[in-house]
One Martini backbone bead per residue (centre of mass of N, CA, C, O) as a GRO file, in nm:
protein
  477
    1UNK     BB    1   8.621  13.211  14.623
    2UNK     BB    2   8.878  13.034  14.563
    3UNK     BB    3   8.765  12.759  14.672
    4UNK     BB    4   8.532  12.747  14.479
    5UNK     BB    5   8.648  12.746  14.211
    6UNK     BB    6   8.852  12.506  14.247
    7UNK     BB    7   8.595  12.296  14.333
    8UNK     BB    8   8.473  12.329  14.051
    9UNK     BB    9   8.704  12.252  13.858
   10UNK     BB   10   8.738  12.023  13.952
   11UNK     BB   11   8.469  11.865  13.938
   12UNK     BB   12   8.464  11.943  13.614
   13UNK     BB   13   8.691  11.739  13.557
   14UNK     BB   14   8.617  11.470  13.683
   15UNK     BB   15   8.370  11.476  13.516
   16UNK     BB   16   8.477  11.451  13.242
   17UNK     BB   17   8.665  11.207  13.281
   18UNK     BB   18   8.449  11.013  13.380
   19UNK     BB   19   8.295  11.037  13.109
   20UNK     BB   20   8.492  10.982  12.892
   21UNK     BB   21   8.572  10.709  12.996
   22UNK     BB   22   8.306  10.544  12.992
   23UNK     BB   23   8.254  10.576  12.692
   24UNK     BB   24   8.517  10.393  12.636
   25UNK     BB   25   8.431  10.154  12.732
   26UNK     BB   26   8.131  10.130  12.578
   27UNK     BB   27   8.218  10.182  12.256
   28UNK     BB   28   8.507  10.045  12.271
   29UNK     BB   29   8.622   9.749  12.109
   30UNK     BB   30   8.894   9.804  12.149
   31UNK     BB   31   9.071   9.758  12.465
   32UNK     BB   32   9.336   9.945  12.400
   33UNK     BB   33   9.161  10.188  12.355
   34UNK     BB   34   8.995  10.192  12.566
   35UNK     BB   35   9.252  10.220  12.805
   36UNK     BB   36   9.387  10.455  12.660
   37UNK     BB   37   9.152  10.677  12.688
   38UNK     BB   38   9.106  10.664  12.949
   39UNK     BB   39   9.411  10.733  13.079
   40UNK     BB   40   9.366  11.011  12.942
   41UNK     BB   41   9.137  11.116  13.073
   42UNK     BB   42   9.231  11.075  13.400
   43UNK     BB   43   9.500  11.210  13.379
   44UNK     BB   44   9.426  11.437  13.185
   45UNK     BB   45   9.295  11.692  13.286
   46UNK     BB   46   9.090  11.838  13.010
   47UNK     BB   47   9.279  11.745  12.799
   48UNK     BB   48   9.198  11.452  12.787
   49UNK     BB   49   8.888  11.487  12.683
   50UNK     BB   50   8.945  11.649  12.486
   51UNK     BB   51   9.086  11.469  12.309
   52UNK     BB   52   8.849  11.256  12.261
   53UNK     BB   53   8.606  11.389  12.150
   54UNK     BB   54   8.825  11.519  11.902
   55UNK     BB   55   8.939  11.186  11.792
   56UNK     BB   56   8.799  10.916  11.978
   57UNK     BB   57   8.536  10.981  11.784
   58UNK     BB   58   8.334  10.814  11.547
   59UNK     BB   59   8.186  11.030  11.311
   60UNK     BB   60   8.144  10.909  11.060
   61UNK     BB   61   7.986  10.654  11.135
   62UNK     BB   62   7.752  10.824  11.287
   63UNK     BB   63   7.694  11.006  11.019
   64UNK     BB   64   7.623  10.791  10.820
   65UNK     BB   65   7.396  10.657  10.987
   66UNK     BB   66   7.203  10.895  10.977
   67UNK     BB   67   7.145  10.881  10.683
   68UNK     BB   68   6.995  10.621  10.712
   69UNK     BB   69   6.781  10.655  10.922
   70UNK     BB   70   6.661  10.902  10.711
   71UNK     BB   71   6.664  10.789  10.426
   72UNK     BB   72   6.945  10.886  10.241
   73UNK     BB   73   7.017  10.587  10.246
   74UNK     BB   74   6.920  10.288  10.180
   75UNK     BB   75   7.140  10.016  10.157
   76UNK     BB   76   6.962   9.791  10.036
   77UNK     BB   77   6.616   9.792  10.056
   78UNK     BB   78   6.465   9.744   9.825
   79UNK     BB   79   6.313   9.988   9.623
   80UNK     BB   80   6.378   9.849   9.361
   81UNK     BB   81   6.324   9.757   9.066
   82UNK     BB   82   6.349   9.401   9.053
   83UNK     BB   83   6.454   9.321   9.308
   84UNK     BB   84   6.469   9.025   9.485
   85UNK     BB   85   6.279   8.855   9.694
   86UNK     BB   86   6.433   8.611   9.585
   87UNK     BB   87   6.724   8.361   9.669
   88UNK     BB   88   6.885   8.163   9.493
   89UNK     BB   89   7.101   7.896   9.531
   90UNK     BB   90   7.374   7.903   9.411
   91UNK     BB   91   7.603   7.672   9.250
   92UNK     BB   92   7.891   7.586   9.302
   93UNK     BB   93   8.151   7.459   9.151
   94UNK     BB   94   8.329   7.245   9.209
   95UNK     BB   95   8.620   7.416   9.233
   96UNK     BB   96   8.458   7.561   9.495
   97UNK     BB   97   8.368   7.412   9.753
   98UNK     BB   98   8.585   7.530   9.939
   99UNK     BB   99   8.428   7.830   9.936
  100UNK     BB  100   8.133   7.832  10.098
  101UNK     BB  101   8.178   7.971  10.362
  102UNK     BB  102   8.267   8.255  10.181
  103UNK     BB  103   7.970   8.253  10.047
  104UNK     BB  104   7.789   8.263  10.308
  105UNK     BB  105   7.934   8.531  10.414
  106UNK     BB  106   7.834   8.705  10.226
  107UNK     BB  107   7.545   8.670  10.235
  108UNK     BB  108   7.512   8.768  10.550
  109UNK     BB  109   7.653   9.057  10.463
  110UNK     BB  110   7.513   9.113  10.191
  111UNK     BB  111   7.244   9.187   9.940
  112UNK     BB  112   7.381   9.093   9.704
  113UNK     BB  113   7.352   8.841   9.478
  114UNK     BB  114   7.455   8.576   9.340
  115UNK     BB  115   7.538   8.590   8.997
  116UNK     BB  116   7.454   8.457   8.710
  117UNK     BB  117   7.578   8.475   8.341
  118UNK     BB  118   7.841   8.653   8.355
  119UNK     BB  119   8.069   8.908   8.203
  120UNK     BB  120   8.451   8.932   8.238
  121UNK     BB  121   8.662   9.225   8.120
  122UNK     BB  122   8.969   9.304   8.067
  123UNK     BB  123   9.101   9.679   8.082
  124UNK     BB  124   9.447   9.798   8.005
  125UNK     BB  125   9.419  10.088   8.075
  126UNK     BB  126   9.304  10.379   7.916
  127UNK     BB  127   9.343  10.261   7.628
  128UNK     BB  128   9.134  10.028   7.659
  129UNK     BB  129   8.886  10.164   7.832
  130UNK     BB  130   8.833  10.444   7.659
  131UNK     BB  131   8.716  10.313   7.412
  132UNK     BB  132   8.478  10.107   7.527
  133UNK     BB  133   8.340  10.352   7.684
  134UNK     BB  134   8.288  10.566   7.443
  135UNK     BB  135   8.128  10.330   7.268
  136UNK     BB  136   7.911  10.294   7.497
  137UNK     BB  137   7.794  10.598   7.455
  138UNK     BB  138   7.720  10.620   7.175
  139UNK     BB  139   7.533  10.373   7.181
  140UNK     BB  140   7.311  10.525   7.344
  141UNK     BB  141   6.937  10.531   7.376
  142UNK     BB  142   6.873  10.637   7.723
  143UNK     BB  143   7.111  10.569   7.915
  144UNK     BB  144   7.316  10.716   8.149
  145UNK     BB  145   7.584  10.653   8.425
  146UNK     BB  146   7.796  10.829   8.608
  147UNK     BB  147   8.065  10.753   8.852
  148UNK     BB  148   8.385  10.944   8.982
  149UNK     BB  149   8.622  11.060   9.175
  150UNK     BB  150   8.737  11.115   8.897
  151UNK     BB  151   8.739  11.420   8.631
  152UNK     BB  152   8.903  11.536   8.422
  153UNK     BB  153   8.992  11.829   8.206
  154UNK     BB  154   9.153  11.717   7.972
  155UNK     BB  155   9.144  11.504   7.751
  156UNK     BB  156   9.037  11.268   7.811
  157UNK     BB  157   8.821  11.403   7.969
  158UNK     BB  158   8.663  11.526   7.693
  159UNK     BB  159   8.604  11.307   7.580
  160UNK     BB  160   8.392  11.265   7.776
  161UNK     BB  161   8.244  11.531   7.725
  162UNK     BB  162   8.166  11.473   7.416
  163UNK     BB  163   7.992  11.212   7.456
  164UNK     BB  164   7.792  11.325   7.661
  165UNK     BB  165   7.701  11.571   7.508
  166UNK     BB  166   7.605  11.421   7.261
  167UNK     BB  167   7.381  11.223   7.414
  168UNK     BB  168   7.230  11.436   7.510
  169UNK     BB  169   7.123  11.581   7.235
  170UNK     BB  170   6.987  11.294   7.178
  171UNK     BB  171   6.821  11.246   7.469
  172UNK     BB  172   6.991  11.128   7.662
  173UNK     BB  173   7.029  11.006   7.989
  174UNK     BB  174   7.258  11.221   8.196
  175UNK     BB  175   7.470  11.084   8.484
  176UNK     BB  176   7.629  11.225   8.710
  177UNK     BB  177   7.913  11.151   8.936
  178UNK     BB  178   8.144  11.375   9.137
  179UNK     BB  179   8.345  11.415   9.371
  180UNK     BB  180   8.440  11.673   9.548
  181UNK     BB  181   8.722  11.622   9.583
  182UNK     BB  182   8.796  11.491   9.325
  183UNK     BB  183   8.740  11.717   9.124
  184UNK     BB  184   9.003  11.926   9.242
  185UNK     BB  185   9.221  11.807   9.053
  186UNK     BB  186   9.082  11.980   8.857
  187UNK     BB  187   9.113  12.208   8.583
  188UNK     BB  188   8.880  12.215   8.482
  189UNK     BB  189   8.581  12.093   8.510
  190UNK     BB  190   8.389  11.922   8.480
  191UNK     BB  191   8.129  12.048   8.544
  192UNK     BB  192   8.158  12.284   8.360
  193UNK     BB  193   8.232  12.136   8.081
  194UNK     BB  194   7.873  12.063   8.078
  195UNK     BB  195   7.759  12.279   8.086
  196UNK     BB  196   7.453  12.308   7.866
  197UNK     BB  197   7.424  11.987   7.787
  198UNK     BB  198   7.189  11.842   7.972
  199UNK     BB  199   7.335  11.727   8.193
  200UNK     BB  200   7.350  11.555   8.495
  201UNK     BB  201   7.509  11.700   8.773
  202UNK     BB  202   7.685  11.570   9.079
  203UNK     BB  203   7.804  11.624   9.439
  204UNK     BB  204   7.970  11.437   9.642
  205UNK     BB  205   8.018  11.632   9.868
  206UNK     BB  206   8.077  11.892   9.898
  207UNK     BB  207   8.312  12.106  10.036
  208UNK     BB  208   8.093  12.330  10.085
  209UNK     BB  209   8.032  12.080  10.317
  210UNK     BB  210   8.245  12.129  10.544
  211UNK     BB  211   8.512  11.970  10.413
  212UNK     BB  212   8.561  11.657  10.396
  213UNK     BB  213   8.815  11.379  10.345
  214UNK     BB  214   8.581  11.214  10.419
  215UNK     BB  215   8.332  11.058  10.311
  216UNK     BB  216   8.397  10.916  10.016
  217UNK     BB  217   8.333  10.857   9.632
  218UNK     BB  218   8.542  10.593   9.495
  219UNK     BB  219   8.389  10.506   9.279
  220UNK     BB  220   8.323  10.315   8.946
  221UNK     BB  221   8.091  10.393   8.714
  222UNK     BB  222   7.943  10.245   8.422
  223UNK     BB  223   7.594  10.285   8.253
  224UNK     BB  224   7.427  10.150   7.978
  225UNK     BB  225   7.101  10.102   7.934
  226UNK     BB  226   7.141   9.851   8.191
  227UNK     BB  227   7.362   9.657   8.037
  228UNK     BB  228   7.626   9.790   8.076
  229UNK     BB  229   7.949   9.781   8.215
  230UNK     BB  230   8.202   9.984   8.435
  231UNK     BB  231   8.476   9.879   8.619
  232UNK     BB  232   8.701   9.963   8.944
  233UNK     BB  233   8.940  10.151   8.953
  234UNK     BB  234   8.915  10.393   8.718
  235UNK     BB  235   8.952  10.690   8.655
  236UNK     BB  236   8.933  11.002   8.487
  237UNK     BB  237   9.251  11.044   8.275
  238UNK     BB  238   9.543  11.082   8.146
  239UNK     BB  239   9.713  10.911   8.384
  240UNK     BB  240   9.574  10.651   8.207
  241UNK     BB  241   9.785  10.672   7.979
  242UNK     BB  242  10.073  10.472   7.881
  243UNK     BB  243  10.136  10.368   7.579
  244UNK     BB  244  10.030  10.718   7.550
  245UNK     BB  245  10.091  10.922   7.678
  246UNK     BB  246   9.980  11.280   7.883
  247UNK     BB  247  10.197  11.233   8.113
  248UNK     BB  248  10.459  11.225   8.365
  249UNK     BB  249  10.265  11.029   8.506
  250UNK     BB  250  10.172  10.730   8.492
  251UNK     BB  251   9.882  10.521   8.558
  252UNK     BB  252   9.818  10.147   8.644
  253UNK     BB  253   9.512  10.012   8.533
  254UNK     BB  254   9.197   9.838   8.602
  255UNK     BB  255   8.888   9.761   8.387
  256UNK     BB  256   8.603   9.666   8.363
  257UNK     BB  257   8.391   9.452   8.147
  258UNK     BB  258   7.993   9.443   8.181
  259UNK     BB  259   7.793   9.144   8.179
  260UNK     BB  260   7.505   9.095   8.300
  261UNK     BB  261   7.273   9.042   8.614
  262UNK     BB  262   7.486   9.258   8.745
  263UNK     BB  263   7.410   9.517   8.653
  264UNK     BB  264   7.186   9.600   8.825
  265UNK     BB  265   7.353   9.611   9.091
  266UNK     BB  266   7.517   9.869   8.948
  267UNK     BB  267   7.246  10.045   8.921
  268UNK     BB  268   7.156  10.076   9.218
  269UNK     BB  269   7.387  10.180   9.343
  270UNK     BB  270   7.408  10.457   9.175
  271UNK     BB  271   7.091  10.517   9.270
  272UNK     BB  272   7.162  10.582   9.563
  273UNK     BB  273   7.337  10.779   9.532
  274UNK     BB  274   7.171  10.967   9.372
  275UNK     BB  275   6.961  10.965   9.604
  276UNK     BB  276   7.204  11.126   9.819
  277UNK     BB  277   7.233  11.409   9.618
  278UNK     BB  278   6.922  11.465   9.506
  279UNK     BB  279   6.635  11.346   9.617
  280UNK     BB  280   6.596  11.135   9.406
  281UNK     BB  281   6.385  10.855   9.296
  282UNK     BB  282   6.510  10.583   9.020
  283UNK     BB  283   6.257  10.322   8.977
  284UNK     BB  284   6.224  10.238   8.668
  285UNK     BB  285   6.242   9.990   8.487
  286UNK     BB  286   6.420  10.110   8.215
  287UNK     BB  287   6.684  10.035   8.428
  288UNK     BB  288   6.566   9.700   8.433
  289UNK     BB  289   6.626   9.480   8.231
  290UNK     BB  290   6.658   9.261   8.078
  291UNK     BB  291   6.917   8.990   8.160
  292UNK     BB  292   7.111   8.772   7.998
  293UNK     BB  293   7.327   8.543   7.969
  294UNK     BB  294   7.642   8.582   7.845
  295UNK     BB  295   7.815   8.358   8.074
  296UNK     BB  296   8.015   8.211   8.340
  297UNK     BB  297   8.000   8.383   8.557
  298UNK     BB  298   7.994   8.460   8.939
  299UNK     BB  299   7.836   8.760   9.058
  300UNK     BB  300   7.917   9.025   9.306
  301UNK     BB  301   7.811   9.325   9.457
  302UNK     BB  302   8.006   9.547   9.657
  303UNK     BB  303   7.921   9.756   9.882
  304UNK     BB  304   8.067  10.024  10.091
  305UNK     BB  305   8.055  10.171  10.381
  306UNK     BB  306   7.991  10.334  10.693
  307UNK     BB  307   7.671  10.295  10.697
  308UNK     BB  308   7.751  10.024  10.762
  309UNK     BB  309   7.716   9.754  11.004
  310UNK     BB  310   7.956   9.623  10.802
  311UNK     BB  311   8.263   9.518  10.740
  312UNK     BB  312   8.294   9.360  10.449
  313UNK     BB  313   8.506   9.362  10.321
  314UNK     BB  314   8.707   9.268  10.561
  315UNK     BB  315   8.564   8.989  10.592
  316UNK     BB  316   8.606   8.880  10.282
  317UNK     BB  317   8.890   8.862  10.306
  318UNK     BB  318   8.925   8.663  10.558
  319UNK     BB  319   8.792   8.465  10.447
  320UNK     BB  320   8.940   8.401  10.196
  321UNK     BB  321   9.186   8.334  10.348
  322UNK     BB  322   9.081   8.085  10.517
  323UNK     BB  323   8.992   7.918  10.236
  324UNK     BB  324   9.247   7.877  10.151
  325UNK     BB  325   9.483   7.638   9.988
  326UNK     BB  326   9.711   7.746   9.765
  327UNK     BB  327   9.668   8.074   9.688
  328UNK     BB  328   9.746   8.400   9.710
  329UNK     BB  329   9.697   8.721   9.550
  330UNK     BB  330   9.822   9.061   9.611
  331UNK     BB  331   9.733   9.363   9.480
  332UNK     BB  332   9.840   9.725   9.589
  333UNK     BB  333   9.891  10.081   9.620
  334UNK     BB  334   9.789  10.053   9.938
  335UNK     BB  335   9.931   9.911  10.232
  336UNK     BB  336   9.742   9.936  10.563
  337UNK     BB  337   9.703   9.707  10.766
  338UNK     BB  338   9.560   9.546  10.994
  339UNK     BB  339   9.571   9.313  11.225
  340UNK     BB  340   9.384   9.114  11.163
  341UNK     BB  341   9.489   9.089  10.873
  342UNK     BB  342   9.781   9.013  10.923
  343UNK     BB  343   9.715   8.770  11.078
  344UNK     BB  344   9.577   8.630  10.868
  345UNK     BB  345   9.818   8.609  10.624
  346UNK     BB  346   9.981   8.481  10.810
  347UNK     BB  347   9.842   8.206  10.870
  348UNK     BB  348   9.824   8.111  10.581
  349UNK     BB  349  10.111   8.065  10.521
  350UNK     BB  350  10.175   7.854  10.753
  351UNK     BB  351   9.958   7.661  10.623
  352UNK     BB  352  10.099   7.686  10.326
  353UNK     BB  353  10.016   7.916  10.168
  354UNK     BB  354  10.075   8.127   9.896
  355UNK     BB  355  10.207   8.426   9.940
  356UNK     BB  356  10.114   8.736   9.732
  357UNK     BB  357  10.304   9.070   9.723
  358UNK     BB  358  10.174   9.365   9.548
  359UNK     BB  359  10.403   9.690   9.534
  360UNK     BB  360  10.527   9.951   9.462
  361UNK     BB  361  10.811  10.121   9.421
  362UNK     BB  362  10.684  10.391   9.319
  363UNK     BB  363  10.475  10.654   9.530
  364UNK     BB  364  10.216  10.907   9.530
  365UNK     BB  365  10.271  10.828   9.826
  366UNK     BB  366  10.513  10.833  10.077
  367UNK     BB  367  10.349  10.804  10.374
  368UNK     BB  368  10.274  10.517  10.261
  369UNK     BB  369  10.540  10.378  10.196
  370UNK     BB  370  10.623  10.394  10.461
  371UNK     BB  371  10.411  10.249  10.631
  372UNK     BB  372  10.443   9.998  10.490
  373UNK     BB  373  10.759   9.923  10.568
  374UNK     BB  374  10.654   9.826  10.895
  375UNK     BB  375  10.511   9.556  10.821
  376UNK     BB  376  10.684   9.371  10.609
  377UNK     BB  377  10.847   9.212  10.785
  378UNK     BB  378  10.590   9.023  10.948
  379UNK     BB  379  10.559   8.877  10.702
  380UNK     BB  380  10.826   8.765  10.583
  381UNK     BB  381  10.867   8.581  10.854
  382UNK     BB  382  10.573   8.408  10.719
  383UNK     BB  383  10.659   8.371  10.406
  384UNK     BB  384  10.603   8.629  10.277
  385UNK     BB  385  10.561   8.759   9.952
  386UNK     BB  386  10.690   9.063   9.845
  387UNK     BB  387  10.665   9.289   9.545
  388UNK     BB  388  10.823   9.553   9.347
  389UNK     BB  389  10.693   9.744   9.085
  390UNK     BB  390  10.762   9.952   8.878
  391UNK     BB  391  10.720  10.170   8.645
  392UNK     BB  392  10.464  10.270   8.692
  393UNK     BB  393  10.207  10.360   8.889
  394UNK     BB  394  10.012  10.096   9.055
  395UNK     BB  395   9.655  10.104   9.085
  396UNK     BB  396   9.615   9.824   9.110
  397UNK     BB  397   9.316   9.568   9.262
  398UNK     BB  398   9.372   9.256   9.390
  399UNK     BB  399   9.230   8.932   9.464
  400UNK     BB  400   9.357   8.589   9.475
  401UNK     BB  401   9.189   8.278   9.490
  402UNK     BB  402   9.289   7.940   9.341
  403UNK     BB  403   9.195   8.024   9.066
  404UNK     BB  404   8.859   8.126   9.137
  405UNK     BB  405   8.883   8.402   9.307
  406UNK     BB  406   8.796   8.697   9.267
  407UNK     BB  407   8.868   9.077   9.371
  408UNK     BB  408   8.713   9.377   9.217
  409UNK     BB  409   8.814   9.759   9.243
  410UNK     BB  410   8.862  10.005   9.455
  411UNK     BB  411   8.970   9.915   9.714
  412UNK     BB  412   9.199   9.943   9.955
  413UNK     BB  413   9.448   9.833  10.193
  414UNK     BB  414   9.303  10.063  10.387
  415UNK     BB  415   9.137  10.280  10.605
  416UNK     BB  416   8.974  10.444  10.395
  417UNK     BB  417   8.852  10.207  10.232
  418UNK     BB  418   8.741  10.003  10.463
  419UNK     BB  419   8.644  10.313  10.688
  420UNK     BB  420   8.560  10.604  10.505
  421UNK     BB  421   8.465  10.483  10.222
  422UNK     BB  422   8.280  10.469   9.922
  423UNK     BB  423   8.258  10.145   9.796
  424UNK     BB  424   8.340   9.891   9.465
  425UNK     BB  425   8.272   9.569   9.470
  426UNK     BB  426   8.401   9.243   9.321
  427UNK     BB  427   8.261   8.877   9.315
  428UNK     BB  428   8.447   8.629   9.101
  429UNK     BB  429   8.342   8.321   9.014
  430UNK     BB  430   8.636   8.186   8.799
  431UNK     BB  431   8.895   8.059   8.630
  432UNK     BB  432   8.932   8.236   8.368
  433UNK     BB  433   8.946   8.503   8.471
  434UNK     BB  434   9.135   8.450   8.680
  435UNK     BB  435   9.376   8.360   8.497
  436UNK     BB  436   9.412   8.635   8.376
  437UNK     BB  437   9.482   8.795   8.610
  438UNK     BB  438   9.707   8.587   8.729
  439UNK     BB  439   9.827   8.656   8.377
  440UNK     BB  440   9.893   8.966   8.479
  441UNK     BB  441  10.076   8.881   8.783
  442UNK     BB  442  10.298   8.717   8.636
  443UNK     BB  443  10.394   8.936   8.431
  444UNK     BB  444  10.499   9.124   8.621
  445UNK     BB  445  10.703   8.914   8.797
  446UNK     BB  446  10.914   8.949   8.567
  447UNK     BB  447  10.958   9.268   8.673
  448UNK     BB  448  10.999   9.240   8.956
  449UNK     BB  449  11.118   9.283   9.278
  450UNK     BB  450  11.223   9.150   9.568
  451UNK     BB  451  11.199   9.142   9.899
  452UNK     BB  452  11.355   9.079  10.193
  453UNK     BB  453  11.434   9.027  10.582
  454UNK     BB  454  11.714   9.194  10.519
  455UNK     BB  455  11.651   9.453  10.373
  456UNK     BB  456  11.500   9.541  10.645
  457UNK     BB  457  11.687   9.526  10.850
  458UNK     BB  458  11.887   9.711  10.685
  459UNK     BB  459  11.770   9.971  10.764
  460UNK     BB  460  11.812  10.279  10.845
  461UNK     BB  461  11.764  10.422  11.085
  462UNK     BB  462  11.657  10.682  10.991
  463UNK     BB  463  11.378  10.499  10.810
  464UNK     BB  464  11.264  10.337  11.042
  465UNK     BB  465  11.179  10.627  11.215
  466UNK     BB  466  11.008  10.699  10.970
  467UNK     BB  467  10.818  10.486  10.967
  468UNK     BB  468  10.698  10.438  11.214
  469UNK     BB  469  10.607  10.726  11.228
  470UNK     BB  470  10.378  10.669  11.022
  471UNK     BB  471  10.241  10.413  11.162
  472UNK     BB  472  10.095  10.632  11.369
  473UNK     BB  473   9.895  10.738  11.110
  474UNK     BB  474   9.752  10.520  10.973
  475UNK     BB  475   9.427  10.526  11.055
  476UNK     BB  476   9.485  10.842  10.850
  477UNK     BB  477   9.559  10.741  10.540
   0.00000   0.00000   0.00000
């Protein structure tokens, strides 16, 4: 009997490891990963296939898939009334002839068509825009619609929800999602004391549904009658309040206020997501009202998240950068590029463009500031410049190119923003746009430190060792 037990452990050990090593050979795209999980998963006996069952098997993006194919996120598919069925091929201004590679590239990637005739106006911190914000809810006449990853219950957070409560009042259509794990950070939370207010509240991924810390939605959507817009970085609370704290530890972040034919298709967002919350579907056309040219931006919104496809965001980082010609600037509070990010950026600068890099001098997260500074020798080496920026704590995300195409929104350039969050970003043509954005970070650059390659190379090992090792767990930072 002892060795028909051991002949079947064996059996079953042996059927597990080739079970698990032929999976990641089939499912795994990089060859590297796939080598170690087979590696893993032969040489180490039921611990090995253990081991990768529960690690290395991406359920994040197969369970958001899953929600698509059940049709619990529509994903863009043009369910929503006005979506254009027919999409004009827009000419790109002259001065931006040499990025058409990067709009075929978006083009191809993107549901959501690049639109002319909008209007994108900074405002910064919440000292700015959330009067801005306060005041087109005021305004509102049949519909609110609000998103916000974070929405605190502090003073600025009541500001919003007395705003908020008056409009449900008087008849306004008020719909929030505030995301499960970000209302979290306060108490009371909005959801709470909103309630009894007529406003219909909802949240995404409730923590007791799972408990999950990924397929979050980081998105920032704030939308009065379907014609005005605010979006970017900005979560709602104190923290964002500079100029006037309200907290011990500031955060500084940029939000948009937009306007034009852009605005619908940041309705579409907010009402998939509503309906992927709710499983009520909202496509009344007068969510979608007619929307006139008010600027002269090209702007498209890019919804990005694990259930989609293509990396979007990802891939048009990458063009963009291979289309740069002559400056790339990059700002984010939060920086763990992957290889071929890396190699891109890389890249670009020896090509000659230069390429700079500004990030937070103290992050309020410690081992995310490690981890990033694993990275930054390899940058250094290719000349890329550099800069870490004083307090308060920089939440601003920002990507320039050429002085004509910005991209701005929720995303850092983290694996969370990447590949496993619900994210929300636009890219906009416009030069003007562009100049206001460049002169708002060459104005950071005259109070920034530059980090020099003398600099890393100088920390003591035990930092280099404390980074090193942050850096094997950047894929779930």
């Amino acid at each position: 009997m002892d060795i028909i037990f051991w002949i079947l452990l064996i059996g079953i050990a042996a059927s597990l490891s080739l079970l698990a090593a032929g999976h990641a050979l089939l499912w795994k795209r990089d060859p590297r990963s796939a080598l170690g999980w087979s590696l893993v998963s032969l040489v180490l006996p039921l611990a090995g296939p253990l081991l990768y069952w529960s690690m290395g098997i991406n359920r994040i993006s197969r369970r958001a898939r899953r929600w698509q194919e059940s049709g619990r996120r529509l994903a863009g598919t043009g369910s929503f009334q006005s979506y254009p069925q027919e999409r004009p091929l827009l000419p790109l201004p002259r001065e931006c002839s040499h990025l058409r590679e990067l709009r075929s590239l978006a083009d191809r990637v993107v549901v959501s068509p690049l639109t002319a005739g909008n209007s994108l106006v900074p405002l910064h911190n919440g000292d700015h825009a959330y009067p801005a914000m306060l005041e087109a809810i005021a305004g509102a006449r049949h519909s609110i619609h609000l998103s916000s990853y974070i929405f605190d219950g502090d003073a600025a957070g009541r500001r919003f929800i007395d705003a908020l409560r008056d409009a449900a009042g008087r008849g306004v259509e008020v719909r929030v999602i505030v995301d499960g794990l970000g209302e979290k950070y306060s108490f009371p939370t909005a959801r709470r004391l909103l309630r009894g207010s007529g406003a219909e509240v909802e949240r995404f991924l409730p923590m007791r549904q799972g408990g999950r810390l990924n397929l979050r939605n980081h998105r920032k959507i704030l939308l009065v009658d379907g014609k005005t817009g605010f979006t970017g970085g900005m979560n709602i609370g104190g923290r964002h309040m500079v100029e006037r704290p309200e907290t011990s530890a500031p955060v500084a972040d940029l939000h948009f206020l937009v306007r034009g034919p852009v605005v619908a298709d940041l309705q579409r967002v907010f009402l998939e997501d509503w309906f992927f919350v709710t499983g009520r579907l909202l496509d009344d056309e007068r969510y979608f009202p007619c929307l006139e040219p008010v600027g002269t931006a090209l702007a498209r919104v890019i919804g990005d998240g694990p259930d989609k496809e293509f990396r979007k965001l990802h891939w048009i980082l990458m063009g963009a950068l291979s289309c740069a010609i002559s400056r790339v600037r990059i700002m984010t509070p939060y920086f763990i590029p992957d290889r071929a990010l890396i190699s891109a950026m890389a890249t670009t600068a020896m090509r000659g463009v230069e390429v700079s890099l500004m990030l937070p001098s103290h992050n309020n997260l410690p081992y995310v500031h490690w981890a990033s500074r694993s990275y930054l020798w390899e940058l250094l080496q290719c000349g890329i410049r550099i800069y870490y920026q004083p307090p308060p704590f920089a939440h601003t995300k920002l990507f320039l190119v050429d002085g004509l195409w910005s991209l701005i929104g929720s995303a850092n350039l983290d694996p969370r923003s990447l590949r496993l969050n619900f994210e929300l970003n636009m890219e906009v043509y416009d030069c003007e746009f562009t100049a206001q954005l460049e002169g708002h970070f060459v104005e950071l650059l005259s109070r920034a430190r530059e980090t020099t390659l003398e600099e890393m190379d100088g920390r003591p090992l035990p930092e280099k060792l404390r980074d090193g090792a942050a850096k094997l767990l950047s894929p779930y930072l």
